[in-house]
Every structure is written in structure tokens, then in C-alpha cells.
C-alpha positions in Angstrom: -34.5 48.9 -26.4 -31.0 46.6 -25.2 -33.2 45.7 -22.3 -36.4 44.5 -23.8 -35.1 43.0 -26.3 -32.6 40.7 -23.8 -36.1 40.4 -21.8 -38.0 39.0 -24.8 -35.1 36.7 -25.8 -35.0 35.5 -22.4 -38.2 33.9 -22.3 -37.5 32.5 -26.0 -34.4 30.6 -24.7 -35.2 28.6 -21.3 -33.5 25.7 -22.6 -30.8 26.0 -24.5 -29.4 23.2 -26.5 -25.2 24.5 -27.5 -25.5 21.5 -30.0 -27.4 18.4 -31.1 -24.9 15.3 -31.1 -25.2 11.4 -31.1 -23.5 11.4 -27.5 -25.9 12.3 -24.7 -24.7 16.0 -23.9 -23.6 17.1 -20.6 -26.5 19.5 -18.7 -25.3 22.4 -16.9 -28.2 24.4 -15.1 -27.7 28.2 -14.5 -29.4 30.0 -11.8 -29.9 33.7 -12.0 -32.4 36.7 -10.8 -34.2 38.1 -13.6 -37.4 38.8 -12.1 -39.2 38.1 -15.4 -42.9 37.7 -13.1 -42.6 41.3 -12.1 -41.8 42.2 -16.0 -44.0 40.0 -17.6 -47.4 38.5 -17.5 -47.7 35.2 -18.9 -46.2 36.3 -22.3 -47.9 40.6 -22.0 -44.6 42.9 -21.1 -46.0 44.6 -18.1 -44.2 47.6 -18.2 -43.9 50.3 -20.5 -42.3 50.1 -24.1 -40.6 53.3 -23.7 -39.9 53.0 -19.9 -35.7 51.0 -18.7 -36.0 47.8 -16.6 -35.7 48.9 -12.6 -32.1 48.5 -11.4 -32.4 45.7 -9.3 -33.1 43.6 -12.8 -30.1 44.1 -14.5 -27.1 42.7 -13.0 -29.1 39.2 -13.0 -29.5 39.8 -16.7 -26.2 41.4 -17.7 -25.2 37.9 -15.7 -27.4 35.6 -18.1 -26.3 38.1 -21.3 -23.1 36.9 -20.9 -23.9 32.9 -20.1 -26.0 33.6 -23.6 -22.5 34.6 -25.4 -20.8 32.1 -23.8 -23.2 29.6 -25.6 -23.1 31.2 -29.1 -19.4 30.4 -28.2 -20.1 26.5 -27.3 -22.2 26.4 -30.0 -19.9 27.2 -32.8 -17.2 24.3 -31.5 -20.2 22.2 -31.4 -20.2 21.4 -27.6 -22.3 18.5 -26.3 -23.7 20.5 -23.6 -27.3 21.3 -22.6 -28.0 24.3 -20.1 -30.9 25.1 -18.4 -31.5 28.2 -17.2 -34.3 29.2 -13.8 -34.7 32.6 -12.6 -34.3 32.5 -8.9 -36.9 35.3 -8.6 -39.7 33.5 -10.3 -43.0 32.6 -8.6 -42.2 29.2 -9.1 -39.7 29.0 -6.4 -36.7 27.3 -5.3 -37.8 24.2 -4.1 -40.0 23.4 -7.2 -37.4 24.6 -9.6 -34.9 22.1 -8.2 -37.8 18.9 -8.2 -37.9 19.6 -12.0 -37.4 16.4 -13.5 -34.7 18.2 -15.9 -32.5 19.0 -13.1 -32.0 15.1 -11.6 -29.6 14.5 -14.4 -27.5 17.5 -14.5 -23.4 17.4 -13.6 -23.2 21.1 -13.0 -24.8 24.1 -11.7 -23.7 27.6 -11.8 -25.4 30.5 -10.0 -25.3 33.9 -9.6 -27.1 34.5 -5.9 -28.2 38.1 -5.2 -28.5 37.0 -1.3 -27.5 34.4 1.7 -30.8 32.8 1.5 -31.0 31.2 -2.0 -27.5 29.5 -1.9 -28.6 26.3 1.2 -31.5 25.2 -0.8 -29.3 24.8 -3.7 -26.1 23.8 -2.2 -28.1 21.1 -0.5 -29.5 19.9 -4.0 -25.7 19.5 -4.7 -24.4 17.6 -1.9 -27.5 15.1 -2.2 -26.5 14.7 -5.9 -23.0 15.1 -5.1 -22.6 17.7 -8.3 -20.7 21.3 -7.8 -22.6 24.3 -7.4 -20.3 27.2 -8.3 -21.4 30.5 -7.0 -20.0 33.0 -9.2 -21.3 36.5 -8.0 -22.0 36.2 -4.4 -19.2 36.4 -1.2 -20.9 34.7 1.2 -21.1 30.8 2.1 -25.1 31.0 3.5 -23.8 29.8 6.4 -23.2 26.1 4.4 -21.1 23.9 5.9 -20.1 20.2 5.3 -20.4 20.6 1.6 -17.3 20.0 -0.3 -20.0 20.6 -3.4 -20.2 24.1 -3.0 -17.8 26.1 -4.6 -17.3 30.2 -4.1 -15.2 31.4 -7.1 -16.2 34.9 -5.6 -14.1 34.6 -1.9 -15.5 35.4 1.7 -14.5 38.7 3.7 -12.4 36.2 5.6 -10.5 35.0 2.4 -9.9 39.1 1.2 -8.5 40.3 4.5 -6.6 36.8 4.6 -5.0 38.3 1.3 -4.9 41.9 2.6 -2.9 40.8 5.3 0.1 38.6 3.0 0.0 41.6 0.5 0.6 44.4 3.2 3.5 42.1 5.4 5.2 41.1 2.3 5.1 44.6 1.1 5.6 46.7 3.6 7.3 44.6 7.0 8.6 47.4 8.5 6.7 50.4 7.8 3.8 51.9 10.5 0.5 50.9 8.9 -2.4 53.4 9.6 -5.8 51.4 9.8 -8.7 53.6 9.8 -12.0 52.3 11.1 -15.4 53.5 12.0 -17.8 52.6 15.1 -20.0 49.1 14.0 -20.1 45.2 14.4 -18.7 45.0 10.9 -15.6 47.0 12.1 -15.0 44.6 14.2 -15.4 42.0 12.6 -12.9 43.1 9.7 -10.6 44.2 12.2 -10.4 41.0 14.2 -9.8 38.8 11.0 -6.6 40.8 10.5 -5.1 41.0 14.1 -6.0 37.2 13.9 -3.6 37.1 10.6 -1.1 39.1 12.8 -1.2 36.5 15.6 -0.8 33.3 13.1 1.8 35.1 11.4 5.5 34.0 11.8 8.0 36.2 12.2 8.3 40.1 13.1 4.8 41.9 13.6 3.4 44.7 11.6 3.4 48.0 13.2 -0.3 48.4 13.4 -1.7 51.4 14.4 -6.2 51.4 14.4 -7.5 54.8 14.6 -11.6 55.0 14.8 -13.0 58.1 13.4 -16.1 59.4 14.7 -19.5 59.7 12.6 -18.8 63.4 11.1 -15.2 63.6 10.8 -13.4 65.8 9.0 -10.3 65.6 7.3 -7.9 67.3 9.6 -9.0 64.2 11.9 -7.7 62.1 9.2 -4.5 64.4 8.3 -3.4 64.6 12.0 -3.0 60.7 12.1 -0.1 61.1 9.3 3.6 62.2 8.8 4.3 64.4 5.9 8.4 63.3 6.5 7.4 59.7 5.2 4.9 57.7 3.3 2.0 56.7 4.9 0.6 53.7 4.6 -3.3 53.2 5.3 -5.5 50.8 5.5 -9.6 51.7 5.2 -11.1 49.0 7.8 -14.7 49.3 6.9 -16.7 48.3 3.9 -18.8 51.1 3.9 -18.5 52.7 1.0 -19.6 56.3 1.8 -16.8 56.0 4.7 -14.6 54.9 2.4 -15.1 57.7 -0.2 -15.0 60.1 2.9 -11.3 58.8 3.8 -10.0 59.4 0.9 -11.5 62.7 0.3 -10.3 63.3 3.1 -6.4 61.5 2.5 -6.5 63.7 -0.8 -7.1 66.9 0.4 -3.5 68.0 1.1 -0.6 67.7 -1.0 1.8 67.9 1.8 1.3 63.8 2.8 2.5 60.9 0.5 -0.3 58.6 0.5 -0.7 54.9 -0.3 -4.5 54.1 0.6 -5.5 50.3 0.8 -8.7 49.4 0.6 -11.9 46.9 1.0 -13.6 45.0 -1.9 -16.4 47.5 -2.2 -13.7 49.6 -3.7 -13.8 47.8 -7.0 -17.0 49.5 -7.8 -16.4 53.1 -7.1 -15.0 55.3 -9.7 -14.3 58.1 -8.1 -11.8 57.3 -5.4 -8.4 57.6 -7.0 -8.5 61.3 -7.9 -5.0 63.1 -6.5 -4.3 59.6 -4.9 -2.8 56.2 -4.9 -5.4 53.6 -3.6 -4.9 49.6 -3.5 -8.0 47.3 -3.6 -8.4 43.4 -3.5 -10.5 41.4 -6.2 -10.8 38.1 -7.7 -12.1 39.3 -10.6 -10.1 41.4 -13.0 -11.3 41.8 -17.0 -8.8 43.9 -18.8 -10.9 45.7 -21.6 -7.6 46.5 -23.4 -6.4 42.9 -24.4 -7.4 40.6 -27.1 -10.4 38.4 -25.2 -11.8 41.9 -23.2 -12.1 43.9 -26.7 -14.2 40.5 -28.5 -16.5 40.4 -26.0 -17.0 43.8 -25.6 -17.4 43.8 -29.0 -19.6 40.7 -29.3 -21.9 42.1 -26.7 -22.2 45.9 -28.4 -23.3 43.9 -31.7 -25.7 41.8 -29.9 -27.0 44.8 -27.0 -26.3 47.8 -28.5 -24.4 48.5 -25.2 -21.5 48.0 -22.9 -21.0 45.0 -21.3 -20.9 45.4 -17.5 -18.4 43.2 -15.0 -21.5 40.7 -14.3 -21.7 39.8 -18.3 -17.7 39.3 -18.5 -18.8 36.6 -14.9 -21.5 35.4 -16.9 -19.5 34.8 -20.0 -16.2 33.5 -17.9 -17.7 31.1 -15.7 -20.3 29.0 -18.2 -17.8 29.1 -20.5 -14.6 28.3 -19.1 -16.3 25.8 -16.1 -18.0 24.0 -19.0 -15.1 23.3 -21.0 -13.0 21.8 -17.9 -16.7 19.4 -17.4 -16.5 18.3 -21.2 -12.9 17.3 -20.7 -12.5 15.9 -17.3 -16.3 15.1 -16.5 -16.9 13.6 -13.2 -13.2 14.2 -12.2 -14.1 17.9 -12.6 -13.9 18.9 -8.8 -10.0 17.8 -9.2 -9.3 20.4 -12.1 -11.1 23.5 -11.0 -8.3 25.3 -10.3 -6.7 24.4 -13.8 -5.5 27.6 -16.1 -6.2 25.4 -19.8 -9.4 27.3 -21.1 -8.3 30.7 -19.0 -10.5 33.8 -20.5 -9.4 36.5 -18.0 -8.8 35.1 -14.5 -6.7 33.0 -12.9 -8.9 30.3 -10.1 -6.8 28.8 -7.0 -10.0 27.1 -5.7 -8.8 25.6 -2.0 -10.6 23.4 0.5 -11.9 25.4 3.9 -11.9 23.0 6.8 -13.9 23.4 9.6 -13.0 25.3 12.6 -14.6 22.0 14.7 -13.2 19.2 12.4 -10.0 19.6 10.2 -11.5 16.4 8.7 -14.6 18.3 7.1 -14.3 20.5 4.5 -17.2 23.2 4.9 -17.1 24.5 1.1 -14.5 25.5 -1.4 -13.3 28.4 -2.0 -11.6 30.4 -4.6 -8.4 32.0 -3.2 -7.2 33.7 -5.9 -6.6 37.5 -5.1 -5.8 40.1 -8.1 -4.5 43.4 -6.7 -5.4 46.7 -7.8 -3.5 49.5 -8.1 -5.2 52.8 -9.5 -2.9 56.4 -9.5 -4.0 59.5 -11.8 -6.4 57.8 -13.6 -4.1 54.8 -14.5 -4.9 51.0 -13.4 -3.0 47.9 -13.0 -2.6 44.8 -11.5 0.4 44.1 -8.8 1.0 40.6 -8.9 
């Protein structure tokens, strides 16, 4: 019932006005997949009352769900905002969505992208109109470039492995680091990005040792690459996530090894992978459901949903909310405060300019370097600074 009745409000709230005021409000536009043509038919619900929405549906919606608290929020201190909301999955399409004559005025655009090939068409709306586009939910620049108007407050591969490398040299200097890898081009890749670090390092070198595990490997393949007379210190160098669980399956299965196991991005998701061990995961996004602002909106959203709020309705709720209350104060000058902590929900923003590898001149995008590192032992979590 949550679903179809967030569906149903959907469609009744397009436009969404946080306050009427003398002043001309502000327009922000939001951009999110909610596939409402392949839910609804003109206004007939096409599936069935009884039946859930498909999964691909919901992290778009759990994204809008939480821009939607975020404006019962604005609304209550009266904001002069307007938003406008477009599903980047409707028939409609892109290009016609951004010719709306709505969007020619607006001094802010938020999006959640669900892949690489939505973010140019939109990023080039930005640059011609010179207004951000922040890209809240997706790690990837589209292969954008020259566009100091596109801002990723979720970082690139290049930015996490950037941080992966200062957290394990300033952490462990002198200690043999075990980096565990499969066979594929996105091996490589990952692995290249951190030698590189090595190389542009000062100082002494980490004591880097790659070990590639074949397809089926089992774990005494894994536990003859450790010492039991030390900790070991590893490294998973492959976003795969069934190759990650596998590892530390695998890193787990013996009580005889001390094991700290550090890990990709895609570790943030998985539940299940710190069961008998000590893992360490990067992410720029870290909502504590304990403290004050976690508990309200987990509360506000239960009250509203009849549900719990996933990560995508806490980057829903942070970004409109927080991003639109640095426009209403600062306005055009916005792009000179995004990294600013006054209006701070849940997470920090170091948002950073990334050059061009051509042209040290050109600023390609920004980018949001702000790394939160996770450490998760016997069921317990925190954060290392």
C-alpha cells in the first residue's frame, strides 16, 4: 500500500510550490526515475492493487520520497522556492523535458541518474545556462568534461581509491598490504589508479603485495597468502561483489589469522560481510540512524510510508534540502559555498575542482571529495575519521 500510495501522490505533486511569497521564489528542478509510464496509463494504475512496484522503481522513488519531506520541511519555514520535479524514465524524454518553458528560469537542478547516458544531456543544459547540476546518486561523470556546472556529490572510482590510498599510507606505512584481485579490465583499472597513487606519493612506498585469485578459488588460496604471527592487512581490488563476499568468506574461515579486510564502495550495501571479521569500506555518504536528525526522519517517513526509509530517501531528503538552503542564502554565489557545513543534516561535502589531464586550466566537473570511512567488527559500526 506504501508504494501506491507514494505512486498516486506522485502524479498529484509535479509542481510543487514550498511557499507562496511576494518575492519571486527560487526554482529548483529535480530529476529522478520513477518510471510512472510503465505504472500508469494516463491516470488508470496499470498494475495490480494487490501486486509491489518492480524493483527497478523504487530507489527512484525512495529518492523523490525523501526530496517530498524535504519540502514539507521548506514549507513549514516558508521558503521561497519552487521545485519541479520530471521523471527521467517518462515517454516524454530528456530533450523535451529540458525545452519546457518552466525549466529556462531555474537556478538549480538536482538529479538522481540511474545511468552514464542521462547525465550529458543535462549537464549540457547546465553549462549553456551556466546553473549547477548536482548529481546526487550516481559515481560517474558521463564522460562530461569542461563543465565546471556539473557537480558529483557521489565521487568517481578515481576519487575512492584516491582516498583508499591516503587512508591505508597514513594508517598503516610500514605494514605488508595484501591486495587481492581477480582476472578483468575493471581489475586493472582499480589497480592502476592505486599504483598510480603509490608513484605520486612522497616519501617511503607501501609494501604492496597483488595476488590474483583464479575464478573458483577456495579459501586455502586466500589463507596461504597470510601470516598467522601478524596482522594482515588486505585490500579486496575488485568491485565485484560476489568476489568480494567470497574473500571474506574465505578471510573468515579460520581463527588462526588476524584480519583487517579493506574494501571497495560496493561494500556499503552488503550486509553480510562482517560476520567473524573486521572489514573497512569507503563512502561519502554516512546517515547515522542513532542520532537526533537520523531518528526524525526515520520517523517522519514511517508516519508518512508506513515503512523504513532506505539510504536513497535520507539522499533525497539531504540534498534538496540542505543544497536549497545554501541557494536561498547565497543565490548566484552558490557554486562558492557548496562545500559549506551551515545547514549540515548528516554529511560533511568537500566539493573540489577536477582539472583536466590536457589543460590544468579547464576544470572538467566538480567533484565531492569527502570520504567517510567505515569500520564494521561483530556486528558493530563506526566511522574512523
Amino acid at each position: 500500500m506504501r508504494f501506491l500510495f507514494a505512486i498516486l501522490f506522485l502524479l498529484s505533486a509535479v509542481c510543487v510550490h514550498a511557499q507562496t511569497a511576494v518575492a519571486r521564489p527560487m526554482k529548483v528542478a529535480v530529476f529522478a526515475p520513477v518510471y510512472l509510464d510503465s505504472v500508469f496509463a494516463g491516470n488508470d494504475y496499470k498494475l495490480s492493487k494487490t501486486a509491489t512496484l518492480p524493483r527497478y522503481i523504487l530507489p527512484g522513488l525512495d529518492f523523490y520520497d525523501g526530496v517530498m519531506l524535504a519540502i514539507d520541511s521548506l514549507n513549514k519555514e516558508k521558503a521561497q522556492v519552487e521545485v519541479l520535479f520530471y521523471d527521467t524514465k517518462s515517454e516524454t524524454g530528456l530533450a523535451q523535458q529540458l525545452s519546457d518553458t518552466s525549466m529556462q528560469d531555474v537556478a538549480l537542478i538536482i538529479a538522481s541518474f540511474s545511468n552514464k547516458e542521462e547525465i550529458r544531456p543535462v549537464a549540457d543544459f547546465a553549462l549553456s545556462k551556466k546553473i549547477l547540476l548536482l548529481s546526487a546518486t550516481y559515481p560517474n561523470d558521463g564522460g562530461v568534461s569542461a563543465n565546471p556546472f556539473l557537480v558529483l556529490l557521489n565521487p568517481t572510482l578515481t576519487a575512492h581509491i584516491e582516498g583508499l590510498y591516503k587512508y591505508v599510507k597514513r594508517s598503516y606505512p610500514t605494514q605488508t598490504i595484501t591486495w587481492f584481485r581477480k582476472s578483468g579490465e575493471a581489475e586493472d583499472q582499480i589497480e592502476t589508479l592505486f599504483t598510480a597513487q603509490q608513484k605520486k606519493a612522497a616519501g617511503p612506498q607501501l609494501k604492496l603485495r597483488s595476488v590474483t585469485l583464479s575464478e573458483n578459488f577456495s579459501e586455502n588460496d586466500v589463507l596461504a597468502n597470510l601470516d598467522s604471527n601478524r596482522q594482515n592487512i588486505v585490500v579486496c581490488g575488485s568491485l565485484n561483489e560476489a568476489f568480494g563476499s567470497s574473500l571474506t568468506k574465505a578471510l573468515s574461515s579460520s581463527q588462526s589469522y588476524r584480519v583487517l579486510a579493506i574494501g571497495m564502495p560496493t561494500w556499503d550495501g552488503v550486509r553480510d560481510m562482517s560476520k567473524n571479521l573486521e572489514v573497512v569500506y569507503s563512502t561519502p555518504y554516512h546517515f547515522p540512524r542513532t542520532e537526533k536528525q537520523g531518528i526524525l526522519l526515520a520517523e517522519k517517513y514511517k508516519s508518512k510510508y508506513a515503512g523504513r526509509a532506505t539510504d536513497m530517501v535520507f539522499k533525497g531528503f539531504e540534498s534538496m534540502y540542505h543544497f536549497t538552503k545554501l541557494l536561498l542564502k547565497y543565490g548566484n554565489a552558490l557554486p562558492a559555498h557548496l562545500s559549506d557545513k551551515e545547514f549540515k543534516l548528516f554529511n560533511e561535502f568537500d566539493i573540489q575542482a577536477v582539472k583536466s589531464s590536457t589543460d590544468p586550466a579547464v576544470t572538467d566537473y566538480l567533484e565531492n571529495k569527502k570520504l567517510y570511512f567505515i569500520r564494521k567488527k561483530d556486528g558493530a559500526v563506526r566511522t574512523i575519521n
